[in-house]
C-alpha positions as CSV (number, residue, x, y, z in Angstrom):
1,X,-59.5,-31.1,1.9
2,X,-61.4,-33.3,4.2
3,X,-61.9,-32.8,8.3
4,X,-59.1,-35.9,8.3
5,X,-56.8,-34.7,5.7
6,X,-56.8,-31.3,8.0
7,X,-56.0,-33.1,10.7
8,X,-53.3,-35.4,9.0
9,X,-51.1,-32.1,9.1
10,X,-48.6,-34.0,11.6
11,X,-44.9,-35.2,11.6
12,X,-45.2,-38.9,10.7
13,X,-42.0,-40.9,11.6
14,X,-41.8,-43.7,8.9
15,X,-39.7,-45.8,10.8
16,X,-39.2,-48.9,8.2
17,X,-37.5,-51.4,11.4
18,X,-40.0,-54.6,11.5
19,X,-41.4,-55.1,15.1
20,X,-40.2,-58.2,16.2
21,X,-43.2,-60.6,17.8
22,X,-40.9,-62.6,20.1
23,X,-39.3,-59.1,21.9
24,X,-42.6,-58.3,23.0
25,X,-44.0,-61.7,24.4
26,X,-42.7,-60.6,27.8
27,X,-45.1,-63.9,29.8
28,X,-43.4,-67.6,29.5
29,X,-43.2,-69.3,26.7
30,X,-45.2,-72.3,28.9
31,X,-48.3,-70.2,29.2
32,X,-48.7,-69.2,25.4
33,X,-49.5,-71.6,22.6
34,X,-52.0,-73.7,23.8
35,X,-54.6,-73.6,20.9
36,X,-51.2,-72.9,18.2
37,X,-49.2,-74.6,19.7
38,X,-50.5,-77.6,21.2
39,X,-52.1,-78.1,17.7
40,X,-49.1,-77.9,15.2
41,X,-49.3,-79.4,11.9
42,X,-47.1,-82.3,11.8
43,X,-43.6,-82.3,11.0
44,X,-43.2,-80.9,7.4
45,X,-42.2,-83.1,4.5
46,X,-41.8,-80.5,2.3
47,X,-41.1,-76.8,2.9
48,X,-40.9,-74.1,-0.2
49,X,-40.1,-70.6,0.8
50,X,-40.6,-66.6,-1.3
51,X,-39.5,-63.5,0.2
52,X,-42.6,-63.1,1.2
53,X,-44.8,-66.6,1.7
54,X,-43.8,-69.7,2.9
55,X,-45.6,-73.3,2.5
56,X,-45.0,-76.4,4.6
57,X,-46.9,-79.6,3.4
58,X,-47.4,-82.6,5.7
59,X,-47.8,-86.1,4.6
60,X,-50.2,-87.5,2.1
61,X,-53.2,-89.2,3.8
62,X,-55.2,-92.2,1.7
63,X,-56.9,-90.1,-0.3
64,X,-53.7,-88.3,-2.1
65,X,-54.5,-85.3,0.1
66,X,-52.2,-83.5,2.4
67,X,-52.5,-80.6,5.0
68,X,-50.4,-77.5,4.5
69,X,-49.3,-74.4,6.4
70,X,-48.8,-70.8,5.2
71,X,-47.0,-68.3,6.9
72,X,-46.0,-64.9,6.6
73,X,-43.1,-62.9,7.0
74,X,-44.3,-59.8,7.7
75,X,-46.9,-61.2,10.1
76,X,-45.4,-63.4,12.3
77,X,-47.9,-63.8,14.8
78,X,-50.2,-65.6,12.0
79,X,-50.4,-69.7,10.5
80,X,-52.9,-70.2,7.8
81,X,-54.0,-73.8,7.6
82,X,-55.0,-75.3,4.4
83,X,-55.7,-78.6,2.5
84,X,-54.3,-79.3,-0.6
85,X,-56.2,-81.6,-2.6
86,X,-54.8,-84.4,-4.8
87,X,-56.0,-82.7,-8.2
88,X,-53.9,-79.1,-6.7
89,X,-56.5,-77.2,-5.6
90,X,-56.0,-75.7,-2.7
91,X,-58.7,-75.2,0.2
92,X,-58.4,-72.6,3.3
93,X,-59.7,-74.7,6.8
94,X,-58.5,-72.2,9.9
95,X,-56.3,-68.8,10.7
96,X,-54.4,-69.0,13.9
97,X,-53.5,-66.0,15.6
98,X,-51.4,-65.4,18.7
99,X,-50.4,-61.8,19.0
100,X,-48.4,-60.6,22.4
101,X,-48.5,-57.1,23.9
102,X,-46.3,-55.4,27.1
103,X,-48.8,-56.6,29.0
104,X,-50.3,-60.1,28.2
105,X,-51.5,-62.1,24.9
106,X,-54.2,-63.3,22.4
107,X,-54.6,-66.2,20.8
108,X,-57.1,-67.4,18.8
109,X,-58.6,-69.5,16.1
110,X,-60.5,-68.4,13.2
111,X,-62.7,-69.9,10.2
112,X,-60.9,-69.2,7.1
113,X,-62.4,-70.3,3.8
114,X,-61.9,-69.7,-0.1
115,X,-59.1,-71.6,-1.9
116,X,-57.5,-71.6,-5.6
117,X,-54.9,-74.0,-6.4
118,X,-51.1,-74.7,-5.4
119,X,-49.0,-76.3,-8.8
120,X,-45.3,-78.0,-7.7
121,X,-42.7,-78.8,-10.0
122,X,-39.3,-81.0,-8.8
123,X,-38.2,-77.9,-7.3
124,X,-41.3,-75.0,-6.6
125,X,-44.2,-74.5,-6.3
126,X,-46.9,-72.0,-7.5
127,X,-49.1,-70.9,-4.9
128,X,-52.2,-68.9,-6.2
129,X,-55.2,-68.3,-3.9
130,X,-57.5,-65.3,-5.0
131,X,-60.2,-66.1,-2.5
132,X,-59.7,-66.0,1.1
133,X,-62.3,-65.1,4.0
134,X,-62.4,-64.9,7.3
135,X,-65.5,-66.0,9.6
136,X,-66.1,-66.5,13.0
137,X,-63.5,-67.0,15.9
138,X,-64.0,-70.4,17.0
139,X,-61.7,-70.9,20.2
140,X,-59.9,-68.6,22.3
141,X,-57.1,-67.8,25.1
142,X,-56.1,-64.5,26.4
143,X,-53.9,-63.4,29.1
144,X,-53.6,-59.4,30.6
145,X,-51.4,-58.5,33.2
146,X,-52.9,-61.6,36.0
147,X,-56.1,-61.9,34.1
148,X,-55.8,-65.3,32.5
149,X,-59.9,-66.2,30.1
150,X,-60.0,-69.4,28.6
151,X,-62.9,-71.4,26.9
152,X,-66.4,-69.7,27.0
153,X,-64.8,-66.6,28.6
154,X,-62.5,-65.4,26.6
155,X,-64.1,-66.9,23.3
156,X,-67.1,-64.4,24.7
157,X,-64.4,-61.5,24.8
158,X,-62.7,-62.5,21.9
159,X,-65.8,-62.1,19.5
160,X,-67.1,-58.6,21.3
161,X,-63.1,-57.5,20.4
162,X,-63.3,-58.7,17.2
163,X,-66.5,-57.1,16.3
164,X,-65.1,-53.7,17.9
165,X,-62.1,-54.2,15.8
166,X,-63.7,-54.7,12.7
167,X,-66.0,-51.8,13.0
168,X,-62.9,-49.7,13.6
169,X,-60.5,-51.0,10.9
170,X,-63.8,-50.9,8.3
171,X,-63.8,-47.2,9.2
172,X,-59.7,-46.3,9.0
173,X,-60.1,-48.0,5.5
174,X,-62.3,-45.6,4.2
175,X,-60.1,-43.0,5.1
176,X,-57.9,-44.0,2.1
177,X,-58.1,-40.9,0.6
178,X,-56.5,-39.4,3.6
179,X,-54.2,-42.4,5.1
180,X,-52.0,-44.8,3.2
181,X,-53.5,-47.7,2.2
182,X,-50.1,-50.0,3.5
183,X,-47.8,-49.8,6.4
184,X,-44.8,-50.9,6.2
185,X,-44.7,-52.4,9.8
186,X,-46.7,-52.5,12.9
187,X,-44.7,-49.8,14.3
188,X,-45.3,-47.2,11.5
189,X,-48.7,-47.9,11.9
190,X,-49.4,-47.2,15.4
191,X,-47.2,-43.6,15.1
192,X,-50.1,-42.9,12.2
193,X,-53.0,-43.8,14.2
194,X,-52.7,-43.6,17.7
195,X,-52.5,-39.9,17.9
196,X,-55.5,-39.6,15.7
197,X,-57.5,-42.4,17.9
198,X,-56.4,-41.6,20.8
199,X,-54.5,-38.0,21.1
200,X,-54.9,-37.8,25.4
201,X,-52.2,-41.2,25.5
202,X,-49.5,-39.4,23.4
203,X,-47.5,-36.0,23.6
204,X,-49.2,-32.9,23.1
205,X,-46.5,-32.7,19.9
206,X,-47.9,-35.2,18.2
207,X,-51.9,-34.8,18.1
208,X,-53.6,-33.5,15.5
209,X,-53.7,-30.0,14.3
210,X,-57.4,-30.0,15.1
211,X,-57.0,-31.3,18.7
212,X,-58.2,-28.6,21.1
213,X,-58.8,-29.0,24.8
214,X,-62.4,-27.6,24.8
215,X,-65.4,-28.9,25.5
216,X,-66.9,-31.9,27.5
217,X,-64.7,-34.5,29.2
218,X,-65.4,-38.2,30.7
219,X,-63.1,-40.2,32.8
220,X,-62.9,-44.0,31.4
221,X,-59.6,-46.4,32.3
222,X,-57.8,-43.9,34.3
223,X,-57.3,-41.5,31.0
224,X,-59.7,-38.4,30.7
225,X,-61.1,-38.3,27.6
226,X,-62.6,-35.5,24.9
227,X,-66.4,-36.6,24.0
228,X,-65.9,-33.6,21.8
229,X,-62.9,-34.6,20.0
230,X,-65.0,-37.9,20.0
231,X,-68.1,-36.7,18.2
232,X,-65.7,-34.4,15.6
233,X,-63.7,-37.3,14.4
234,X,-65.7,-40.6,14.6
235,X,-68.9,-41.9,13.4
236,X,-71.9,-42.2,15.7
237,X,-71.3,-46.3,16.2
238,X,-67.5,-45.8,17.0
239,X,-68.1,-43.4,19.8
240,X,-69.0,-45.5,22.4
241,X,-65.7,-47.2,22.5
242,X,-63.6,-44.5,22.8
243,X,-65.2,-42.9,25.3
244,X,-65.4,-46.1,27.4
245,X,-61.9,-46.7,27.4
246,X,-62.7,-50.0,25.4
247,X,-61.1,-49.0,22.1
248,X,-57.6,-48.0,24.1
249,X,-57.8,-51.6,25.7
250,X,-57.9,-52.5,22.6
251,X,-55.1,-51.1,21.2
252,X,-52.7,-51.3,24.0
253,X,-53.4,-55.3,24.5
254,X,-54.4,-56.3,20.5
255,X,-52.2,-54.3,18.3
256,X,-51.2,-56.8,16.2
257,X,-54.5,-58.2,15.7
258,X,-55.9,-54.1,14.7
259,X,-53.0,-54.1,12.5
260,X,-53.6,-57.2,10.7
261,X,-57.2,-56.1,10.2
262,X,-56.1,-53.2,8.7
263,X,-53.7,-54.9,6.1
264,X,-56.3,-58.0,5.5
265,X,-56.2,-56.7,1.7
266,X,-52.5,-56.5,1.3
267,X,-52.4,-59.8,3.8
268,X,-54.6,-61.6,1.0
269,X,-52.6,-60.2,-2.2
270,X,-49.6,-62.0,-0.6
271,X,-50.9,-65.5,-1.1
272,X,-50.9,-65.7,-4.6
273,X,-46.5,-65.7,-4.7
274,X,-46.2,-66.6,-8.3
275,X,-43.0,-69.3,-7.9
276,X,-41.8,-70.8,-4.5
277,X,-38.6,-72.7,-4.0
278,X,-37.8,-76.0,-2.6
279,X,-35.7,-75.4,0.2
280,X,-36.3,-78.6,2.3
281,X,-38.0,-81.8,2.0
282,X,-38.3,-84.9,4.2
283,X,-37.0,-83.4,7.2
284,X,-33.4,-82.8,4.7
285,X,-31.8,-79.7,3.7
């Protein structure tokens, strides 16, 4: 057994209760949304619903074209934004992302390309979209505790997160052997990794079985932190994080956006529903 499956010899609590976006956005509703939602798709003219996927299509512009927006139940805090061309093919143009924590927000916009092709009938529609990438973030807002970045700022802290994120989440998928591949929520996904990433911030009955409080110790956002445990667990490029503090900032004020790295596989197998339904058109029931 591997160094992580030894250490994966912990009580996991597989809590199955969805975390509900909205109960943590604890700033005004005024002060979020202003990339989302001050750029909304227009009203719907058509909306067709799964258990999993829904798709809301605005109108048809002079070319037979028309823009449409997928959303996800599970991930609430995300809009995909599409085109969908006049001969049903179906183009990826932008992810939005706003993702709250206890103690502020991010929100941010993100190139999003691939495509495949959406097929409607009188009464669903068959969404199937194999290819789907994500590029670079191209605007940004983000609020912590009184710290409020917008424009170059925060699009300058939003890319260094996202890179740190993605170097991170690239690793915890490798452990695949070791980890499940898919969480059920955000909240049975932090009880799984927090203690692994970040045993000093939880109880001492929930860290590893490996966790130990020898060897050499360095002080970084008011939490004292193994370089030992550090240099055991994670890779050489992942160290510096962690022992900065930067890697708990990120998990205490981007959760949802280290959680939706994580599941970007299972995220992508979700767009290609099979059979929608029709379950409102022009602004009717």
């Amino acid at each position: 057994m591997s160094f992580f499956g030894r250490m994966m010899k912990m009580p996991l609590a597989l809590g199955v209760a969805l975390v509900c976006f909205g109960c943590a956005l604890i700033v005004p509703t005024e002060r979020v949304g202003q990339l989302i939602g001050g750029a909304l798709p227009q009203k719907a003219t058509a909306v067709y619903a799964g258990r999993d996927v829904s798709l809301s299509m605005g109108e048809i512009n002079k070319d037979g074209d028309r823009s449409g927006t997928v959303q996800l139940t599970e991930f609430p805090f995300l809009q995909m934004q599409a085109e969908l061309r006049v001969d049903e093919s179906f183009l990826w143009t932008e992810l939005r992302f706003l993702g709250a924590s206890p103690s502020g927000w991010n929100e941010f916009t993100q190139e999003l390309t691939g495509g495949g092709n959406v097929r409607f009938t009188e009464s669903f529609a068959f969404l199937n979209v194999p290819r789907t990438e994500r590029g670079q973030i191209a605007s940004a807002n983000t609020l912590y505790k009184d710290g409020k970045l917008q424009e170059g700022q925060a699009l300058s802290n939003m890319r260094g997160r996202a890179e740190r994120i993605d170097a991170l989440t690239q690793w915890m998928r490798a452990q695949f052997e070791d980890a499940p591949v898919h969480f059920p929520n955000e909240r049975v996904f932090e009880d799984y990794w927090r203690p692994i990433l970040l045993p000093e911030t939880v109880s001492a009955k929930k860290r590893p079985s490996t966790w130990t409080d020898a060897g050499a110790w360095v002080i970084a956002e008011e939490v004292k932190w193994n370089t030992s445990y550090t240099t055991r667990v994670l890779p050489e490029h992942l160290r510096a994080a962690r022992d900065s503090g930067a890697l708990l900032r990120d998990w205490e004020e981007a959760l949802a956006w280290l959680y939706m790295d994580y599941e970007w596989d299972y995220v992508q197998s979700l767009f290609s529903q099979g059979r929608l339904t029709l379950v409102r058109k022009q602004g009717g029931k």
